[in-house]
N, C-alpha and C positions, 0 to 999 in steps of 0.2 A: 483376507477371506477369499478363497475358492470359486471359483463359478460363476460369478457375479458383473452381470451389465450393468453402467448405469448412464441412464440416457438423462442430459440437462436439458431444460426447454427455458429456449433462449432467443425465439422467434419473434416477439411480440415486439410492438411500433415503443410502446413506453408512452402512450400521450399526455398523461398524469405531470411526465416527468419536465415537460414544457422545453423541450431540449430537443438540437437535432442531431444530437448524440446519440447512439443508443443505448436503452437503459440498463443494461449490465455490463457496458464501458463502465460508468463512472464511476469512482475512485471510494475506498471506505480505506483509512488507514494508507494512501499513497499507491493500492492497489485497486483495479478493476473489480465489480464485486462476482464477475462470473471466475477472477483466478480464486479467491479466496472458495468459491467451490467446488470448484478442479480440484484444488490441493486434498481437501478434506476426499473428494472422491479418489483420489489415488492413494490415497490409504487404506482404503478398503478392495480395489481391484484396479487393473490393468487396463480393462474394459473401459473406456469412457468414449463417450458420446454425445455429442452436444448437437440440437437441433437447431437452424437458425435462420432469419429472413429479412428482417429489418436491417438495413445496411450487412448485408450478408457477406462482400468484401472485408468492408471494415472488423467486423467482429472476429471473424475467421483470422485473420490476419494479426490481431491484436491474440488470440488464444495461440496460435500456431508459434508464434514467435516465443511463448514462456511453455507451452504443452503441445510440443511438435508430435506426440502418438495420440491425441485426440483425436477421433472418427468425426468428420463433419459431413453434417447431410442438410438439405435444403428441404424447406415444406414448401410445399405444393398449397397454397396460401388461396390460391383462387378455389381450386376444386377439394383440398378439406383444409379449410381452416377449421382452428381451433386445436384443443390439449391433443384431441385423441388424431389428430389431421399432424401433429408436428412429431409424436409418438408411430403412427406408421412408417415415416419418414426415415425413421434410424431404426426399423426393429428386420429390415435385410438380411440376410447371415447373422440370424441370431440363432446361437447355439449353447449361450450360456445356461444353468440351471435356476436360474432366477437373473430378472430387472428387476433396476431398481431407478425408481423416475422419482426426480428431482426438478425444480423449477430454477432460475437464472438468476432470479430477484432473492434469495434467500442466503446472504453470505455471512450469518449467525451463526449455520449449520453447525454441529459436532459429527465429528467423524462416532464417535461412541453412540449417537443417539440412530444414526443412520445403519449399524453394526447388530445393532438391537432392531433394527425392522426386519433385517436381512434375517436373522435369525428364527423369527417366528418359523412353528408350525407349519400353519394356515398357507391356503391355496395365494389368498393376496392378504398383506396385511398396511395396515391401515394407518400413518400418525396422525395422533389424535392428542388433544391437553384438555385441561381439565378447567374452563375458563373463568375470571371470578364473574365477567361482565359477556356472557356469552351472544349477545345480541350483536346480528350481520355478520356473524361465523355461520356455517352448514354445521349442521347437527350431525351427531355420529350417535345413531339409534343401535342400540344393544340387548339384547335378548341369551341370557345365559354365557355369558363371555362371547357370542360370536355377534358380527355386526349383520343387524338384517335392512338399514337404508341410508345413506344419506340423505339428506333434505334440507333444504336451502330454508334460510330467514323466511323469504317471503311463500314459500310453499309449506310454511312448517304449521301444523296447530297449536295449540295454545297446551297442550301435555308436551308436544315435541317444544316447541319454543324455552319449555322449562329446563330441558335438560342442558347441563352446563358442558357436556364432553364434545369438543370443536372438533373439525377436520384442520389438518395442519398441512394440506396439502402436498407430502410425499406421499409413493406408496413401492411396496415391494409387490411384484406377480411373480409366480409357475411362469418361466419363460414361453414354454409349448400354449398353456393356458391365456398368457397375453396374447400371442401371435393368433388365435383360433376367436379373440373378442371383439378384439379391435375392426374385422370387416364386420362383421354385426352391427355399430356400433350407427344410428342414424341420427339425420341433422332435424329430425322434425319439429324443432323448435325457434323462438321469434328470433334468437340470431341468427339460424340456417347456419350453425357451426357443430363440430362432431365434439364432444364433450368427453372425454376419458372418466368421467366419473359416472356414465354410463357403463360402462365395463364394468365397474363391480356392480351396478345391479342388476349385471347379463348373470355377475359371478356368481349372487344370490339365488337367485331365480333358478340356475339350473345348478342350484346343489352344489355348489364348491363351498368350500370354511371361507370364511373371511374374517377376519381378525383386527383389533384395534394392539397398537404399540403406544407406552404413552409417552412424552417429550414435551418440553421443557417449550412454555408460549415464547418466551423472547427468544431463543434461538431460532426458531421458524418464521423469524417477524419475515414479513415480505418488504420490498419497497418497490411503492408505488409514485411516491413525490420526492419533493429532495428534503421535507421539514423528514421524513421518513427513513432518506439517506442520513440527515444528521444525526438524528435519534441510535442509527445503526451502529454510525464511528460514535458515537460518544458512551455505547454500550462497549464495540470491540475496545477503544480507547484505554475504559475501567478493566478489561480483561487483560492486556498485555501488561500494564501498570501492575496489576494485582503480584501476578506471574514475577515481574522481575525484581516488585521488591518482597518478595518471599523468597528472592533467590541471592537478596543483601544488596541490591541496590537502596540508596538512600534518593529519595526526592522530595523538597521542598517543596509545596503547593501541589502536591500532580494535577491536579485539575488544570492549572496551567499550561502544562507540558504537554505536547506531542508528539507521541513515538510511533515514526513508520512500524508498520506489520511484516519488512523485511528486516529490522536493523536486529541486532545481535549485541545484548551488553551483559557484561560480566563481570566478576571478580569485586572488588571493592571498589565502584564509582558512588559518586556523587553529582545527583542533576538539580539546577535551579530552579527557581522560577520562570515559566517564557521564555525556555528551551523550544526548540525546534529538531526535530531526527530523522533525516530524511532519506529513503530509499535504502540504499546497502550497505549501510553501515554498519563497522563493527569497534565497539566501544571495548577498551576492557583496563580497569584501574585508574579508572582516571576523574575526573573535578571539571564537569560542564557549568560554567558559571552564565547567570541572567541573563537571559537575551539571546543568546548564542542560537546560531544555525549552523549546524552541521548536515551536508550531502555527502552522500555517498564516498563515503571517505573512512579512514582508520586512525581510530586514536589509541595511543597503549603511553601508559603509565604517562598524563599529559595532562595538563590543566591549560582550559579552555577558556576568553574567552574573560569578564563580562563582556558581550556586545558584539563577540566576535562572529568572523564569520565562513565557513569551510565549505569552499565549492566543490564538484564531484571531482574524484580521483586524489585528493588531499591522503596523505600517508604522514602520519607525526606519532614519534617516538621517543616519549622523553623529554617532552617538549614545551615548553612556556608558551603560549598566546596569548596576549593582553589585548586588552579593549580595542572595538574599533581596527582590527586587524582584518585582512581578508585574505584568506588564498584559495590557489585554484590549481588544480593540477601540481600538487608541489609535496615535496619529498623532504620533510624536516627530521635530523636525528639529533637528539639535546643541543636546542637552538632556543636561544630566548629574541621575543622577538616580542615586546611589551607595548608598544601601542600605533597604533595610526600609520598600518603598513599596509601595502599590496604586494604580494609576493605570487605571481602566478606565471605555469611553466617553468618550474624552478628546483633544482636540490641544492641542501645548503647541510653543512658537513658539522659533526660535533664540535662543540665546544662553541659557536659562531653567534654574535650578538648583533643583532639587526634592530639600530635607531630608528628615533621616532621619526615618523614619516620618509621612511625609503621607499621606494616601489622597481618594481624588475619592470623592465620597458620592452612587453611581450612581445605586441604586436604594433608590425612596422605598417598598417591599411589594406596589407594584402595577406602574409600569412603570420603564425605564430611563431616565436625562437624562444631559443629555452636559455637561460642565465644558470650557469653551475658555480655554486660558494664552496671552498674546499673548507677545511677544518681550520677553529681558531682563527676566525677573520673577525674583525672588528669595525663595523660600518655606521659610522658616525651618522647623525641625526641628516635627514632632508636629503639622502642622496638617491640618485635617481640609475639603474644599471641597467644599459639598454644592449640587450638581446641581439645575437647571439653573443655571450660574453663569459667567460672562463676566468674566474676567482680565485687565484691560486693560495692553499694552507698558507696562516700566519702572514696574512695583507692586512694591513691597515689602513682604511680609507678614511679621509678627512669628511669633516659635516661639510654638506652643500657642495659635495662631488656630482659631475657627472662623468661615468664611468665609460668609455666606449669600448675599451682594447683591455686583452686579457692583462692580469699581471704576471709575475715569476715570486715564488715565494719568498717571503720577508718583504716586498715592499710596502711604500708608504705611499698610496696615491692620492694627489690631487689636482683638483680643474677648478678654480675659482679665479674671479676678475681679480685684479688686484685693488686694494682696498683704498679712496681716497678722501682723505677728509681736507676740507675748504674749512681755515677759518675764519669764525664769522659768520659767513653764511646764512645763517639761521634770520638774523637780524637784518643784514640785505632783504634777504626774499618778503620777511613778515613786518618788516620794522620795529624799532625798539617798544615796548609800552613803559606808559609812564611810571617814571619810579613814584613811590609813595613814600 
């Protein structure tokens, strides 16, 4: 869509949120909940603008790093606090043909529901729902399709208090129209703060249309605490789920499961119970078994995993993991590797079978080295291959090796004590017990 500013407000301390984070940092689905409405707003224009004060470094910084063309501007928090105080703040070179002002706390938004406000008519238009339990909403008072007031819970009378049609708190303006309200706009009330919801009943009053758009209540939820954060992931949660197994993912319990809001799965998988999917992930054909946690990592045509576990940069193709596994940084191509392993900082070559309990021996206290496994190598249970260390195709390592030095291909390596048995022994050390 065309023409279109839209300014986020994102200013506000959060004190609800009992944190001294601030409150459109924290996390819904693994992301911050002001990127989830960045995103939505870059689908509708180019224009984005976010207004900000509480930890004004922090946030900025935290937006800047995933939406480096966001406009950030700072409010002026002593001399106009409040909506319409962090709304002057970003409306500078404003040259678009309509804003469109959004809140920080709302990361349910639909880009579709936001598309339909822009679209209206009307001079400013208004979202609004239709609420079943309308009490401590603002009323959205209507007269012939256009709106003629908003009116708060506690200013409402008892005809207004019946109406069930809520303010949802976005709204679109006539870009010229917002820029000409906003200094009008006065604090003469008990919080001595500038109220943007004054603006439309400057917009009323001198004859503009004003307009109700309607939208969906749970998408608009706000969050004010963190039972409210919960409530948020546990709705996005139901949406991504929905989404992926309408697109032939299979999952076991989803209620269980948690899938980041960045990961990507496809094709024919299969996820467990008390899965975990986290960050950048991209899944495709593959069998996430119980328990498992996968980060930022890549699975294709791979089974996962009861129990296992894939730290970020993990790349497997093909690949068997069995329980109780961990890797990190590690580059597996048809490699079975079944149970009670640590393999991190590591590529390990087709065909290559990694026993129970081997581990690559990364780091030496100071930095990391990487163990490379070539093709068809066979690593007997319990051994331990310590970093930097070069695995040459078709080696065979005995159980209970420790490996320091590369090999040459074909060999058979081993480092064990040699084996000595005492007899007798047994009965020295403990004494005989009586025969019966």
């Amino acid at each position: 869509m065309n023409d279109i500013t839209i300014i986020v407000l994102a200013a506000g301390n959060g004190t609800r949120m009992k944190s001294s984070k601030s409150k459109v940092l924290h996390t819904i689905c693994g992301e911050p909940m002001i990127s989830h409405i960045l995103k939505k707003s870059y689908e509708i224009t180019s224009d984005v603008r976010a207004v900000l004060f509480y930890q004004f470094d922090e946030v900025k910084s935290a937006i800047l790093s995933q939406f480096p063309d966001v406009k950030i501007y700072k409010q002026d928090s002593i001399n106009k606090p409040g909506t319409a105080g962090a709304v002057e703040a970003a409306i500078s070179e404003l040259s678009s043909q309509k804003t469109l002002i959004i809140c920080g706390d709302m990361p349910l938004i639909e880009a579709s529901e936001l598309k339909a406000l822009c679209q209206s008519d009307a001079d400013v238009s208004i979202s609004a729902f239709e609420a079943i339990n309308p009490f401590g909403y603002g009323r959205v008072i209507t007269n012939g399709g256009n709106v003629t007031k908003i009116v708060e819970q506690k200013d409402a009378n008892d005809e207004e208090k019946a109406v069930n049609l809520c303010n949802a708190g976005a709204y679109c303006f006539d870009s010229k129209l917002l820029k000409s309200l906003i200094p009008l706009i006065k604090n003469d009330n008990a919080s001595k703060e500038f109220y943007l919801t004054d603006a439309i009943e400057l917009a009323i009053k001198n004859g503009y249309k004003v307009k109700h758009t309607l939208v969906n209540e749970e998408n608009f939820m706000g969050i004010n605490d963190k039972f409210a954060l919960s409530k948020a992931e546990e709705i996005m949660q139901g949406n991504i789920k929905e989404n992926l197994m309408k697109n032939g993912v299979i999952m076991h319990l989803p209620s269980t499961i948690f899938i980041d809001s960045r990961a990507a799965i496809e094709g024919e998988c299969i996820i467990e119970p008390n899965v975990m999917i986290m960050g950048n992930c991209h899944i495709k054909n593959s069998h996430i078994k119980s328990g498992s946690v996968i980060e930022d990592s890549v699975v294709i045509d791979s089974d996962i995993g009861p129990m296992a576990h894939l730290r970020p940069k993990s790349n497997i193709t093909q690949t068997h993991i069995g329980n109780f596994v961990e890797l990190k940084n590690a580059k597996l191509d048809t490699v079975k590797a079944g149970h009670l392993s640590y393999l991190g900082d590591c590529e390990i070559g087709n065909g290559t079978n990694v026993g129970c309990g081997t581990i690559t021996c990364n780091y030496d206290g100071v930095k990391k080295h990487k163990t490379i496994i070539g093709k068809n190598v066979f690593i007997g249970s319990d051994s331990q291959l310590v970093a930097p260390v070069n695995i040459a195709d078709d080696t065979l390592i005995g159980a209970g090796t420790t490996v320091t030095n590369d090999s040459q291909k074909g060999d058979l390596i081993l480092a064990r004590s040699k084996q000595v048995n005492k007899a007798g022994y047994f009965y020295h050390f403990f004494g005989k017990s009586d025969e019966k």
